[in-house]
N, CA, C and O of each residue as an XYZ file, in Angstrom:
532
protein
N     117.738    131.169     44.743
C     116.537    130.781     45.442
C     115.564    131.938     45.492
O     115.969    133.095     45.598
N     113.995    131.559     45.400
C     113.197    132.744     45.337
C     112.993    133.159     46.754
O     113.329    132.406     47.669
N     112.560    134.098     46.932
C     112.117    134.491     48.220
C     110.903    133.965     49.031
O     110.801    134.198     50.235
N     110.037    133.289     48.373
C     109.418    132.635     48.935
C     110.125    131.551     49.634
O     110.050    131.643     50.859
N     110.652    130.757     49.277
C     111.227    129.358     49.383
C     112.141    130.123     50.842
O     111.921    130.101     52.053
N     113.033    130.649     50.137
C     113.730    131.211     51.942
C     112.843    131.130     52.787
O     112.942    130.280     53.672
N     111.585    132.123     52.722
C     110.667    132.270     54.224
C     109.806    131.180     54.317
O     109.206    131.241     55.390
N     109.386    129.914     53.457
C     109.108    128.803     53.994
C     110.287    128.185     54.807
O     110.035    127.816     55.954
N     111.421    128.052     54.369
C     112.392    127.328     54.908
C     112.539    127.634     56.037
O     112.437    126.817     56.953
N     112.799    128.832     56.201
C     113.153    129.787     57.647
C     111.545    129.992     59.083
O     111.585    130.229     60.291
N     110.342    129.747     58.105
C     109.446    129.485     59.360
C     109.114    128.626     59.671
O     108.920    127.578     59.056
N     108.919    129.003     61.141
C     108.902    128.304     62.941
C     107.353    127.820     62.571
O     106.412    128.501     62.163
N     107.419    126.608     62.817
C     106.463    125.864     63.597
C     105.387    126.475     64.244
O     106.018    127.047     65.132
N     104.360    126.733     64.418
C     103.043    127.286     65.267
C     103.913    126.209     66.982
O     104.729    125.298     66.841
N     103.422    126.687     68.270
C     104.328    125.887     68.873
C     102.702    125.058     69.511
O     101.567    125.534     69.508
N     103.170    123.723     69.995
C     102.018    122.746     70.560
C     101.766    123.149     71.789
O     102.630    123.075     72.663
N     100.456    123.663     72.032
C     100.062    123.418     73.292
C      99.034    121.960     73.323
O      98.037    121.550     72.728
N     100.158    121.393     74.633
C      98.915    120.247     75.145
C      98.390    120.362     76.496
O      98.932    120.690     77.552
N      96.852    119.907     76.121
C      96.488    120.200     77.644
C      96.384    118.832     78.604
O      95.999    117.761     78.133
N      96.872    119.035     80.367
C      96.779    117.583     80.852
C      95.055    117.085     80.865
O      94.268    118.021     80.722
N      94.611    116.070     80.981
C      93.757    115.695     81.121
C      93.537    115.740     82.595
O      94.362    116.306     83.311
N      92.185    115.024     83.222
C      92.003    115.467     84.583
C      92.624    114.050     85.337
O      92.773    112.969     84.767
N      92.815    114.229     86.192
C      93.384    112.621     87.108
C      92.664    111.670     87.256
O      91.690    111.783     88.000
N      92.946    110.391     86.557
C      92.401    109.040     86.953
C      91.632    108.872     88.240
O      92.365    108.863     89.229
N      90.545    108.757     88.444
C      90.069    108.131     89.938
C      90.754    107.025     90.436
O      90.944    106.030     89.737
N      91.126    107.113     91.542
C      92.306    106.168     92.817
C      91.000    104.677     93.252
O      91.159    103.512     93.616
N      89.820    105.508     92.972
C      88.896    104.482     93.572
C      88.720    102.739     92.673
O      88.563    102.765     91.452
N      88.766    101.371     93.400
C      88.762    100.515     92.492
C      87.273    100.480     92.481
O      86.404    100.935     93.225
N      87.280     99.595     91.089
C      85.751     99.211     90.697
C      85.487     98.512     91.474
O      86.347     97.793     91.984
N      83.904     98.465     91.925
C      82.869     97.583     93.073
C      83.145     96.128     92.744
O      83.218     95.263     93.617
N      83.276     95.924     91.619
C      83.272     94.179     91.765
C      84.886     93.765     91.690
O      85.268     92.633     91.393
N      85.972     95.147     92.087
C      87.197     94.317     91.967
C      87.510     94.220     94.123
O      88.074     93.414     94.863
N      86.715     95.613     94.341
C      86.775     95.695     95.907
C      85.811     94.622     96.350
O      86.106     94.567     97.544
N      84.835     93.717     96.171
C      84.377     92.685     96.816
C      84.932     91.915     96.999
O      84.881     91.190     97.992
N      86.078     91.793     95.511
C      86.994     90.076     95.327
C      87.884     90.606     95.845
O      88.910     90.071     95.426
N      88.065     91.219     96.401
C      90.095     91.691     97.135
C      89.192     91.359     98.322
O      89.342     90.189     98.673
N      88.083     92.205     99.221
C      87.442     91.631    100.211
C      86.896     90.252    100.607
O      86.678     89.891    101.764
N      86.682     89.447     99.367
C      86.086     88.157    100.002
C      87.319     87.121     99.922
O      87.264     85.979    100.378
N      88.507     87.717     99.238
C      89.833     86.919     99.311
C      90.552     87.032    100.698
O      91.231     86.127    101.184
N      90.266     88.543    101.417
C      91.000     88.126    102.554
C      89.788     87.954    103.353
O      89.780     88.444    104.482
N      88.874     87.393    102.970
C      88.126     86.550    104.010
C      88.081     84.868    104.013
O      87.600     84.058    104.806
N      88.764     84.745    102.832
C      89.207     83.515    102.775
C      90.773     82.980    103.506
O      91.206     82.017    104.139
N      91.187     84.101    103.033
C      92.905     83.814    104.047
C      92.828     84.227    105.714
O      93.867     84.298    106.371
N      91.034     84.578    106.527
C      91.313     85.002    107.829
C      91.144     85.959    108.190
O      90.873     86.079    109.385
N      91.227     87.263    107.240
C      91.783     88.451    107.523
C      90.169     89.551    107.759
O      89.522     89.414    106.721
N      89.778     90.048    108.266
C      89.410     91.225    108.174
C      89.282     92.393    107.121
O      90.182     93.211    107.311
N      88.612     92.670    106.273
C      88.757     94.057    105.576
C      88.633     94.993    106.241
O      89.396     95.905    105.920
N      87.761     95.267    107.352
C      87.240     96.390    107.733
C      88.007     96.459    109.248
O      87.963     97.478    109.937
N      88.522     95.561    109.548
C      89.404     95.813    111.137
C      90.255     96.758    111.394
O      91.278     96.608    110.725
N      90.273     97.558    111.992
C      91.257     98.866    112.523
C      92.765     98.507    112.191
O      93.400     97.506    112.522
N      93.202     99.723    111.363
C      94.716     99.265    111.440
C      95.424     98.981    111.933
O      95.165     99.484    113.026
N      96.355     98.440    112.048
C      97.353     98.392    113.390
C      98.073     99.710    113.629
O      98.540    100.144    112.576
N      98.330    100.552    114.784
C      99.040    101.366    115.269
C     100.342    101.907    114.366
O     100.648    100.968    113.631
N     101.006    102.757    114.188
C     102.196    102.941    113.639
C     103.353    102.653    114.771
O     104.550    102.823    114.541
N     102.860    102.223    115.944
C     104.132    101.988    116.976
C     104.054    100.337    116.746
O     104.813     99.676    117.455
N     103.277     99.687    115.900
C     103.634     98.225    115.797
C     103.988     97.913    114.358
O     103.650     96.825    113.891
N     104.735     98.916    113.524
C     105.040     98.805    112.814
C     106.560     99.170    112.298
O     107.112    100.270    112.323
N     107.039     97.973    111.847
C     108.765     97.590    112.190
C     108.932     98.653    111.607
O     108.090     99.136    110.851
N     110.272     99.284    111.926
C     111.002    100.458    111.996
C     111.624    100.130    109.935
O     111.336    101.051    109.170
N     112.003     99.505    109.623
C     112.456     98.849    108.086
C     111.245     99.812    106.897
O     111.384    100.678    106.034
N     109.876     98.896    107.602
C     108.594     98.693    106.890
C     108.184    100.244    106.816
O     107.894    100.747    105.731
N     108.171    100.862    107.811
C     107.937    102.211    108.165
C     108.647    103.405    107.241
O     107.995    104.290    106.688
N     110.038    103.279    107.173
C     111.003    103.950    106.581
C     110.914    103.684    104.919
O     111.243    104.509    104.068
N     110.498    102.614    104.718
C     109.986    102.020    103.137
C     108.988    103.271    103.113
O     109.381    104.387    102.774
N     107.830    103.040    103.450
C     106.466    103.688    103.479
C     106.809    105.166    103.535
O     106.509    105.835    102.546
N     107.217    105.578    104.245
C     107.733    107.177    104.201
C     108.626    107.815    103.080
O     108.740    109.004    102.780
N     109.390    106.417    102.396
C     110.343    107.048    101.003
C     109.060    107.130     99.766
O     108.989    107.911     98.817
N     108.050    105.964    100.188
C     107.218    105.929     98.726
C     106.176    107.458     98.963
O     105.588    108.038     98.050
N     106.168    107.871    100.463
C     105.201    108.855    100.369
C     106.002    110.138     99.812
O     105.581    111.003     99.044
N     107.000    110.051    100.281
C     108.050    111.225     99.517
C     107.780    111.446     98.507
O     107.274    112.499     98.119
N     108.141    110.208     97.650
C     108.499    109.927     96.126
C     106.756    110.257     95.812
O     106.973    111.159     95.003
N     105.368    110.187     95.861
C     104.404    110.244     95.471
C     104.389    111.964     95.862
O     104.187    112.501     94.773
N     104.483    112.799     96.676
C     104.606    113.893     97.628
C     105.264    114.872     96.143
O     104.727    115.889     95.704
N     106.711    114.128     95.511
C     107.477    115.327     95.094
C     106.558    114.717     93.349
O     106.588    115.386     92.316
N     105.996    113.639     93.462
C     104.982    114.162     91.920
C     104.481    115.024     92.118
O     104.737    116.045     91.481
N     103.417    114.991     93.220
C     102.259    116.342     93.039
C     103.061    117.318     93.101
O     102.113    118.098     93.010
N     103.498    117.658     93.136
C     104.754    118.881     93.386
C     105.295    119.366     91.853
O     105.288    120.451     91.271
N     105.765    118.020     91.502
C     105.904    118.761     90.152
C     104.942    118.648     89.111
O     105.253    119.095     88.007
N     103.640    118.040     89.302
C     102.222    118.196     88.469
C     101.782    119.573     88.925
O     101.318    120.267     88.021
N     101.826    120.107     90.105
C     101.303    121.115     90.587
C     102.026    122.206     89.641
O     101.384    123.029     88.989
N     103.831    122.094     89.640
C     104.116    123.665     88.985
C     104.019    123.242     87.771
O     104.520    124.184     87.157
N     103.572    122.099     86.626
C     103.377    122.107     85.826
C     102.496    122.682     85.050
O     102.506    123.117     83.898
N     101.195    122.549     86.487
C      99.823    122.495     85.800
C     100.160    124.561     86.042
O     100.162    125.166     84.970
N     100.336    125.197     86.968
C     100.682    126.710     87.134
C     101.073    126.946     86.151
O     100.333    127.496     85.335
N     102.652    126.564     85.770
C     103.151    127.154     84.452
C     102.028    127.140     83.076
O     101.931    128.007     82.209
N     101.332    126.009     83.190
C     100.268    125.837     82.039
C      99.747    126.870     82.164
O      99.997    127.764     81.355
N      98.971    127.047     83.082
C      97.639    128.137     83.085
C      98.116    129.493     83.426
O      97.370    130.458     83.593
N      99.782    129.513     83.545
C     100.096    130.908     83.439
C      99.934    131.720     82.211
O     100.049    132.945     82.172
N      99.600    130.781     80.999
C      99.293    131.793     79.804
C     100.341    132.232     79.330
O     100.216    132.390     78.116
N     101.261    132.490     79.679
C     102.445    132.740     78.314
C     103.716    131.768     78.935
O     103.885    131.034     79.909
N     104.589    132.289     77.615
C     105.642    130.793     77.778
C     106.102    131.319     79.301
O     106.089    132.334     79.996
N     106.661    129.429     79.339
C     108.434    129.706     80.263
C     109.488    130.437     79.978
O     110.033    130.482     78.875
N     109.786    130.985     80.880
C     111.055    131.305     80.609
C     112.420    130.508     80.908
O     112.625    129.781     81.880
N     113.315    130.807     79.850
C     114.942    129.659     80.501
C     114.430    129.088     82.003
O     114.178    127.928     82.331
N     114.367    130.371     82.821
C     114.821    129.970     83.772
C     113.805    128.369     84.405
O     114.105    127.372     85.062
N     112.823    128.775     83.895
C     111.192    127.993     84.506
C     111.603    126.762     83.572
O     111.514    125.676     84.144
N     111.913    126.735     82.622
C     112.427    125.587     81.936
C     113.309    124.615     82.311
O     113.349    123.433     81.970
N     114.198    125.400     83.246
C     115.637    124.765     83.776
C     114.740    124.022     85.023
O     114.306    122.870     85.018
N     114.624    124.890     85.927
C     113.618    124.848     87.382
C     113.093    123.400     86.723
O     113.743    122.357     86.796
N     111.799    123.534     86.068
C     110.834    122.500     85.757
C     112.044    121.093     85.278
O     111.733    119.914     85.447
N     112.663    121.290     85.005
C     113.076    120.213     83.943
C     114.088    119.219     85.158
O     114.380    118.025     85.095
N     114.430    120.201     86.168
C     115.469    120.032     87.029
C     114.147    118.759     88.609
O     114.091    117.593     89.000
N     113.542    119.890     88.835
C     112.395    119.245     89.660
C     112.284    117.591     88.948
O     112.148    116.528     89.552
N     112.367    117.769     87.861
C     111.817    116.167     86.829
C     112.527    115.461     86.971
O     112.376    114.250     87.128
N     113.924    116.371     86.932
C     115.175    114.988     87.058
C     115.232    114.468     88.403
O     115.576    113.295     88.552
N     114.950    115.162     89.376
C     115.070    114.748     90.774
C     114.078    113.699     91.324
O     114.314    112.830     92.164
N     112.806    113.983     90.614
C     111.869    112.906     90.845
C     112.210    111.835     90.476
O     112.055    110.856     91.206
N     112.814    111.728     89.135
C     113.202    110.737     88.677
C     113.967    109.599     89.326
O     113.604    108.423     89.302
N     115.343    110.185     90.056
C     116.177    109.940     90.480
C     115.569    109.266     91.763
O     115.598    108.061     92.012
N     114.976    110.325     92.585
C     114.625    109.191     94.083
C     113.197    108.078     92.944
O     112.628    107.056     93.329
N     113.097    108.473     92.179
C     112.022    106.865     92.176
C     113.021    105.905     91.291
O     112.329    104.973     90.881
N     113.749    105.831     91.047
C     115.002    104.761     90.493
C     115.856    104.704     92.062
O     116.531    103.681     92.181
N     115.885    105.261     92.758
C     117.096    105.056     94.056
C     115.623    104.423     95.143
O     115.931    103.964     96.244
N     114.432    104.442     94.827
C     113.541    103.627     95.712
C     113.086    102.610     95.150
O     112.694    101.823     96.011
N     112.897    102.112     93.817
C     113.051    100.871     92.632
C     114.355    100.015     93.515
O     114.384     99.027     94.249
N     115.342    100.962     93.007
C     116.329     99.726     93.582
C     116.711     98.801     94.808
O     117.166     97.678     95.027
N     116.165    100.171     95.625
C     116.217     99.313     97.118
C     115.103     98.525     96.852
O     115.387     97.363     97.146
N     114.284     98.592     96.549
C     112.740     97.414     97.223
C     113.633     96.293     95.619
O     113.158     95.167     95.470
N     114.386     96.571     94.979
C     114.722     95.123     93.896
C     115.598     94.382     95.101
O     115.225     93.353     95.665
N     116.733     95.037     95.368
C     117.784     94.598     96.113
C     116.868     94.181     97.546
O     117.154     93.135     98.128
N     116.058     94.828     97.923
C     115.457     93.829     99.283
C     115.039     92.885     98.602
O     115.678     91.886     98.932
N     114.147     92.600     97.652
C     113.434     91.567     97.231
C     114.356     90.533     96.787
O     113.901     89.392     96.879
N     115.638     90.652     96.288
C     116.139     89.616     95.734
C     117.106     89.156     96.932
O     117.694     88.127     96.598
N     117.336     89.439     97.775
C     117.890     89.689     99.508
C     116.799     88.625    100.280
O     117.301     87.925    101.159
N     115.795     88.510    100.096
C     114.334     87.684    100.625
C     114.541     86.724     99.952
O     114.916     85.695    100.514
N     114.347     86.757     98.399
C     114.708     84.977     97.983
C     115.729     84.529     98.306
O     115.644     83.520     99.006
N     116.846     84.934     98.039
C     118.290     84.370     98.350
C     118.054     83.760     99.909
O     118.495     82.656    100.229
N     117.426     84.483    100.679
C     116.958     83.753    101.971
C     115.877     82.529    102.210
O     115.744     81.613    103.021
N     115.138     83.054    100.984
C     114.219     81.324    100.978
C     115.212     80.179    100.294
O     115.367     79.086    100.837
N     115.712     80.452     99.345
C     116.454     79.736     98.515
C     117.513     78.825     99.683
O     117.737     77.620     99.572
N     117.963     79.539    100.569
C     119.020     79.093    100.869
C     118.654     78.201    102.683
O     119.399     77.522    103.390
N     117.103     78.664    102.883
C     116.011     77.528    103.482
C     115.659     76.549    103.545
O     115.468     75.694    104.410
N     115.492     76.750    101.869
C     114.347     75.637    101.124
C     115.532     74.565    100.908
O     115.295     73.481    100.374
């Protein structure tokens, strides 16, 4: 084999940097917030009426709401050391690799262990209409 051919064979890749883009706006479009508003003015409801209290809100419903804020809580968390490690300018190291990769799996995990409970409540609710009706 010539020596060229070895040091093609043997070189590395240039490595990819990608950059994140900036975050989606949370805000809905004006003509989808009128029709969510003039729908619950058709079912009764108020758009603009004061929330109800967190002391009138069942202890179940509450504990739901606090796992999804978790689970939204430990994204930014790991977008946050993502976006750091990015703009730290040189690589990870093992260790930041392990760290990062580890943070990922954990997110992962409580949003599949909070998937399942709200499947298993939900299919827990029909089995209760079902067995109504």
């Amino acid at each position: 084999m010539a020596m060229e051919s070895i040091a093609a064979a043997s070189a590395v890749p240039p490595p990819r940097i990608s950059t994140l883009g900036p975050a989606l706006p949370q805000e809905p479009a004006p003509e989808l917030a009128s029709q969510f508003n003039a729908a619950l003015g058709q079912a009764g409801l108020n758009a603009t009426a004061a929330p109800t209290p967190a002391a009138e809100v069942p202890p179940a419903i509450r504990d739901m709401l606090e796992m999804l804020d978790h689970v939204n809580g430990e994204a930014k968390s790991v977008t946050e050391y993502a976006r750091t490690a990015e703009t730290s300018g040189s690589e990870l190291t093992p260790g930041e690799i392990v760290q990062l990769t580890m943070r990922c799996q954990e997110f992962m995990f409580h949003c599949q262990l909070t998937s399942n409970i709200a499947n298993r409540s939900s299919d827990g609710i029909q089995q209760l209409f079902r067995q109504q009706g």
